[in-house]
C-alpha positions in Angstrom: -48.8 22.8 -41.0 -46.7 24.0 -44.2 -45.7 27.3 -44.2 -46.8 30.1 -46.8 -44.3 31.4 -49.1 -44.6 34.5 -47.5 -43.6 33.1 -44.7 -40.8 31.2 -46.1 -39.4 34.1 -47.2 -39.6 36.0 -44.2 -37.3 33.2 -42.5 -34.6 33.8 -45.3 -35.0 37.6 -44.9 -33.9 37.0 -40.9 -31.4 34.7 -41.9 -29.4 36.7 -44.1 -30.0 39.5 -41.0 -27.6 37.2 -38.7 -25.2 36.5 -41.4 -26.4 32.7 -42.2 -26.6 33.2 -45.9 -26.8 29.4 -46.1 -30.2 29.1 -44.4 -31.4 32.2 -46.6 -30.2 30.6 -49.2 -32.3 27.3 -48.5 -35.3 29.4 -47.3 -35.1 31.7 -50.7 -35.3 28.1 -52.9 -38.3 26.9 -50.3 -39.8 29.9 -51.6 -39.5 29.6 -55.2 -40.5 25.7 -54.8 -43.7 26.5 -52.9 -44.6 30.2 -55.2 -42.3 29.9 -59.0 -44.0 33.3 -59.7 -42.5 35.0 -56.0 -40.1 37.5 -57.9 -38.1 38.2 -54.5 -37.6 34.8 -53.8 -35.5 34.2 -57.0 -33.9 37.6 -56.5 -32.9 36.1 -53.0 -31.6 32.7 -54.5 -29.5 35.0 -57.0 -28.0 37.2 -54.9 -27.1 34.7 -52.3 -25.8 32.3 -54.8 -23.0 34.5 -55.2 -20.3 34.7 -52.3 -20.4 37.5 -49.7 -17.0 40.2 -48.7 -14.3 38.9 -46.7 -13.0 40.7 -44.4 -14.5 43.7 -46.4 -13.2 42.4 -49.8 -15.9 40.9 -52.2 -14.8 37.5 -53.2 -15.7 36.9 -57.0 -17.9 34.0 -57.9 -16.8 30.8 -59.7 -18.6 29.0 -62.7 -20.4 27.6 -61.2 -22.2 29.9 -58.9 -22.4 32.7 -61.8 -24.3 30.4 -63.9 -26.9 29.7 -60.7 -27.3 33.1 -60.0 -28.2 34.1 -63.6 -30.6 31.4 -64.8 -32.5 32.7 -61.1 -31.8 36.4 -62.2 -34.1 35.6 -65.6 -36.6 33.9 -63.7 -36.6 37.4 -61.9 -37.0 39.5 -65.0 -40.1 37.4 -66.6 -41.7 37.9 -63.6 -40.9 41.3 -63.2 -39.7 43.0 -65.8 -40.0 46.6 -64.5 -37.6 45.9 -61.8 -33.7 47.5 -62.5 -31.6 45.8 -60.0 -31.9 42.2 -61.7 -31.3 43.8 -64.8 -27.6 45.1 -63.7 -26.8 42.4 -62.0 -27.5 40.1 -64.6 -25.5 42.4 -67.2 -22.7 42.0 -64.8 -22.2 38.2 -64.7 -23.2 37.5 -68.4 -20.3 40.2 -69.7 -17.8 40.2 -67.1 -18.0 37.2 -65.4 -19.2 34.8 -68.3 -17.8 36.9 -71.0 -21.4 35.9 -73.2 -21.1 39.4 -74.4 -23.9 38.0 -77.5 -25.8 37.1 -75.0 -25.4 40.3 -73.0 -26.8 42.5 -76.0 -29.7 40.7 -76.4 -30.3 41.0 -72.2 -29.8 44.8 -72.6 -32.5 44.7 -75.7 -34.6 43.0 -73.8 -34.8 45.3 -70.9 -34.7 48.4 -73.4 -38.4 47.0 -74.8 -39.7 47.4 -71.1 -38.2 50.5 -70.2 -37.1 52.3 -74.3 -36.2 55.6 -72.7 -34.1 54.4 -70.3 -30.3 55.4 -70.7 -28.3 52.5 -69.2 -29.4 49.8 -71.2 -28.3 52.2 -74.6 -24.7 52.7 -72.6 -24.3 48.9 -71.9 -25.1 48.0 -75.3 -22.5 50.2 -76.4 -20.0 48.9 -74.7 -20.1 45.9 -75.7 -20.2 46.5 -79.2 -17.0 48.9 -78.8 -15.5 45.2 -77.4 -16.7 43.8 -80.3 -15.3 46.3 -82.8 -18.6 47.6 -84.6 -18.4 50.9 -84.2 -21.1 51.9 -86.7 -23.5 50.2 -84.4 -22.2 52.3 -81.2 -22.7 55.4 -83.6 -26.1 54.7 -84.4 -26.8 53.6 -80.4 -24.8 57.0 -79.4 -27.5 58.8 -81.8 -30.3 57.2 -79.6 -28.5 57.8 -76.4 -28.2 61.5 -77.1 -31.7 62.2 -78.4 -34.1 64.3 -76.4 -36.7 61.4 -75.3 -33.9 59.3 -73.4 -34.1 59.7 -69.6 -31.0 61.0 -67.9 -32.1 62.3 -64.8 -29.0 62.6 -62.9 -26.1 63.9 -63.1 -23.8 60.5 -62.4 -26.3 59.2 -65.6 -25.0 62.6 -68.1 -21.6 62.0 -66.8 -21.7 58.3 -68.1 -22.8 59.2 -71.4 -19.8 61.6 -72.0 -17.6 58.9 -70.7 -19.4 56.3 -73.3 -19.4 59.0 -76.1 -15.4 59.3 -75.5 -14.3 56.1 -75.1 -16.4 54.9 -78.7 -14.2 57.8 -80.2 -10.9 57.4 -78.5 -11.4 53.3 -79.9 -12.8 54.2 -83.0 -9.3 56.3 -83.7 -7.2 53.8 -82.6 -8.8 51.3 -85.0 -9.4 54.0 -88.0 -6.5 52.3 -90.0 -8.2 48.4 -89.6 -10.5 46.9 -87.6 -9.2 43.8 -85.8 -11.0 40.8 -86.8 -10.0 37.9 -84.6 -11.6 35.0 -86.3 -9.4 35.8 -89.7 -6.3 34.0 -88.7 -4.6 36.2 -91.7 -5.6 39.1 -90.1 -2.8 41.5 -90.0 -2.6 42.1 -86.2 -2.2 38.3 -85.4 1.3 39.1 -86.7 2.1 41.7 -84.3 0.6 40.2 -81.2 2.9 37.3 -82.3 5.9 39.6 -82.0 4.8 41.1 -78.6 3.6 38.1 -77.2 6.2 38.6 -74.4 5.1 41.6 -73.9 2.7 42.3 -70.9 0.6 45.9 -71.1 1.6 48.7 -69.7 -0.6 49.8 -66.6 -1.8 53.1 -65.9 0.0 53.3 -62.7 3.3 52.8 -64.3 2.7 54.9 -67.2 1.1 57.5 -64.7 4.8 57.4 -62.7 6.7 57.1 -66.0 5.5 59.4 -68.3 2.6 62.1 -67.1 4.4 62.5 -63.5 7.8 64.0 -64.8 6.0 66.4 -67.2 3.9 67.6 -64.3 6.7 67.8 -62.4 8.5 70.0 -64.5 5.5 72.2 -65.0 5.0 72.6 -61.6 9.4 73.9 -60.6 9.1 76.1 -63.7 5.9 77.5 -62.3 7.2 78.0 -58.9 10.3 79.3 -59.8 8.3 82.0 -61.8 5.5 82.8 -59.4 5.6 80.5 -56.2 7.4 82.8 -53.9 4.0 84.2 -52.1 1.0 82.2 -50.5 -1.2 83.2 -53.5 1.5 82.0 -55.8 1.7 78.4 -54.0 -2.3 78.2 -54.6 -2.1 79.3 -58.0 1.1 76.7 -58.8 -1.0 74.3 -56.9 -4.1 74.9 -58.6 -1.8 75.0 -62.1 -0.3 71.5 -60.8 -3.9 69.9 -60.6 -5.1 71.5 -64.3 -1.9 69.9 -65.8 -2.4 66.4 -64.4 -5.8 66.5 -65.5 -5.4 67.7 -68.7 -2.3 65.7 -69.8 -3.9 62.5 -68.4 -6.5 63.0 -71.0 -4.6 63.6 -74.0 -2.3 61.2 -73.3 -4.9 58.3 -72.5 -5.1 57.7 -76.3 -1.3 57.2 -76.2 -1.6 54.5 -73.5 -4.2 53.0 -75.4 -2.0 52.6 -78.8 0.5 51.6 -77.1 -1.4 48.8 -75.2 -2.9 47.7 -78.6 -1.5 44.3 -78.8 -3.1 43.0 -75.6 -6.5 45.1 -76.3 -6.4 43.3 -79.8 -5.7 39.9 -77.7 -8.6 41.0 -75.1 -10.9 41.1 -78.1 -9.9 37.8 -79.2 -10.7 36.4 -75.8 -13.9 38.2 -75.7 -14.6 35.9 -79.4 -13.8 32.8 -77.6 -16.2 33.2 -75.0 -19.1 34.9 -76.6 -18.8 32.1 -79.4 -17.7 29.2 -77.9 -14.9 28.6 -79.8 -11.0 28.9 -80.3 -9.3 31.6 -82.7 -6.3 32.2 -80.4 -3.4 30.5 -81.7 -1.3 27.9 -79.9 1.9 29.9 -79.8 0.1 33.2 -78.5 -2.1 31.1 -75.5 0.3 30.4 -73.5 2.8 33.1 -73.8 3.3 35.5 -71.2 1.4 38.8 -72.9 -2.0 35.4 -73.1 -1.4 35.0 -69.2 -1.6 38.6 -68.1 -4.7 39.5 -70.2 -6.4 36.2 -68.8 -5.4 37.0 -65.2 -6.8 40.2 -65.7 -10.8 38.6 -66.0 -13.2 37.1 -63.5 -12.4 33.7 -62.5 -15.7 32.6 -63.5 -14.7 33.8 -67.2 -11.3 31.7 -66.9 -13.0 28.6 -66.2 -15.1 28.9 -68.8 -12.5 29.6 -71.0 -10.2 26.7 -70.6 -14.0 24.7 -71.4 -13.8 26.3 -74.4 -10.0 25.8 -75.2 -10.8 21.9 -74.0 -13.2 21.6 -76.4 -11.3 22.9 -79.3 -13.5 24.2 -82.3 -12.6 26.3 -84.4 -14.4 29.7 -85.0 -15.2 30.1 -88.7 -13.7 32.9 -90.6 -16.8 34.4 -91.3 -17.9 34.2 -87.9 -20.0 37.6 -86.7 -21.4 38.4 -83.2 -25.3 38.0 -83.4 -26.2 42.2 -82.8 -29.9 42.4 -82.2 -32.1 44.6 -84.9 -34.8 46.6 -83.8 -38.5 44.8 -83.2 -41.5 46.1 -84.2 -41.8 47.5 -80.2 -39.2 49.1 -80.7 -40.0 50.6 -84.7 -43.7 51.7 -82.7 -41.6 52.8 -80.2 -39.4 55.2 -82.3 -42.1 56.5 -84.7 -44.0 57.5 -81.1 -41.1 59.2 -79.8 -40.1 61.3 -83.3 -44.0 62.6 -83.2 -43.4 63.5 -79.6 -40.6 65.2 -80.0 -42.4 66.8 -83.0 -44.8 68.4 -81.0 -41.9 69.5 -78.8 -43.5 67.7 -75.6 -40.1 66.1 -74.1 -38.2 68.4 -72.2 -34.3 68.8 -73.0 -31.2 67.2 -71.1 -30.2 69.6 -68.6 -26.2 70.0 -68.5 
């Protein structure tokens, strides 16, 4: 007698128990095969189409297994939309592991029609686009994100959209002079990654050591020369040690970020190539030393799928632009619903 695909499933549910993710595996596509509709069945095939830790390091998936995992991960969202974890995952592999960052705005616009108040679609959106360069789309998004009908009901969720709402303006300054376009090849900053090419960025660790370390440093043995020869005056050097660190690590992140420019401006290139499908870095920059750090830097999957692009050798036209979703007429009803609410005052505010 064939089994249900309830029943199916429960065998890959006790599989993945003992640690045979290769029988859930099998069991999670008997599932699908014998119900196309069972959500958790394709939510099993995703997640165990990607590979498991290692001795308690997560090994990161191939091509291959990031683009099994996703086409399972949109079976799971047409089947049940309301659901958040496919949603993330699936954000996950198409940006960072596929580098489809198109592709990953329209995913995020899709799940903002099911859920409009919801806050991390907004914040994934936005970073994309800040990738991307178009920053008057991550002001108008950050105008969303901040209005009183989005749900932030946490405080990890608040603390993300400060972080978002820095980092758009921290990147917006840095480009304020131009805006690097990497499918120009007469774009200024093509010449300057050409002269830094051998050039790899500098890390926050090092700069951390190199730069923000000796200024604390000296803060701290003027400070305890002045005030550090009681207990209270060790905490209050101590305490002074930890506000300096924090405080110069901020002001000087936009520092680190200018000068790290040439390989950000690179990083968006790459992040043309593979939402596009096709070539804009030139030859002499690709395989130069500042082209092998930023690569090595990215998912394997997104390196694979690279070199497919590179193989097959188009050229991205000049007036090449990323496809940014517009609003649908959900989401007009939506915001015309939502300005009368907040009208008649019935949303209650963010609380800090």
């Amino acid at each position: 007698m064939a089994k249900s695909a309830e029943m199916t499933w429960l065998d890959a549910i006790e599989a993945e128990q003992s640690g045979d993710r290769v029988t859930a595996l099998e069991a999670a596509k008997k599932t699908v095969a014998i119900d196309p509709i069972h959500a958790d069945g394709w939510m099993g095939v995703a997640r165990w189409s990607l590979p498991t830790e290692t001795r308690g390091k997560q090994d990161m998936p191939d091509l291959e297994q990031s683009a099994k995992a996703m086409a399972a991960l949109r079976r799971v969202v047409q089947i049940d939309p309301e659901g958040f974890d496919a949603w993330r995952l699936g954000g996950v592999i198409l940006v960072d592991h596929l580098g489809m960052l198109e592709d990953g705005l329209r995913w995020w616009q899709d799940r903002r029609e099911v859920a409009p108040y919801e806050v991390a679609p907004l914040i994934e959106q936005i970073g994309i686009l800040v990738r991307l360069g178009h920053y008057e789309e991550c002001a108008e998004l950050l105008e969303e994100l901040f209005s009183k009908g989005m749900e932030a009901t946490s405080s990890n969720q608040l603390a993300r959209m400060e972080s978002v709402n820095r980092m758009v303006s921290r990147a917006a300054k840095m480009e304020e002079d131009e805006i690097f376009r990497p499918q120009n090849p007469k774009h200024p900053r093509w010449a300057i990654i050409e002269r830094m090419k051998k050039r790899k960025p500098i890390s926050p660790t090092f700069f951390l050591i190199t730069f923000i370390a000796p200024i604390v440093f000296l803060l701290g043995t003027i400070s305890m020369t002045l005030v550090g020869n009681s207990t209270w005056g060790f905490l209050m050097v101590f305490v002074f040690i930890l506000i300096c660190f924090m405080a110069i690590s901020r002001v000087t992140s936009g520092l680190l970020h200018k000068l790290n420019r040439h390989a950000l401006d690179l990083d968006r290139a790459i992040d043309f190539e593979t939402s596009s499908g096709r070539i804009c870095i030139p030859e002499t920059i690709r395989y130069s030393k500042l082209y092998a750090a930023m690569v090595g830097q990215r998912m394997p999957a997104l390196g694979e799928r690279l070199e497919l692009v590179v193989q097959g050798g188009d050229k991205l036209p000049i007036r090449w632009s990323p496809d940014v979703p517009e609003f649908s007429a959900l989401e007009e009803d939506w915001f015309a619903e939502t300005q009368e609410r907040i009208e008649a005052d019935e949303f209650e505010p963010l609380e800090d």
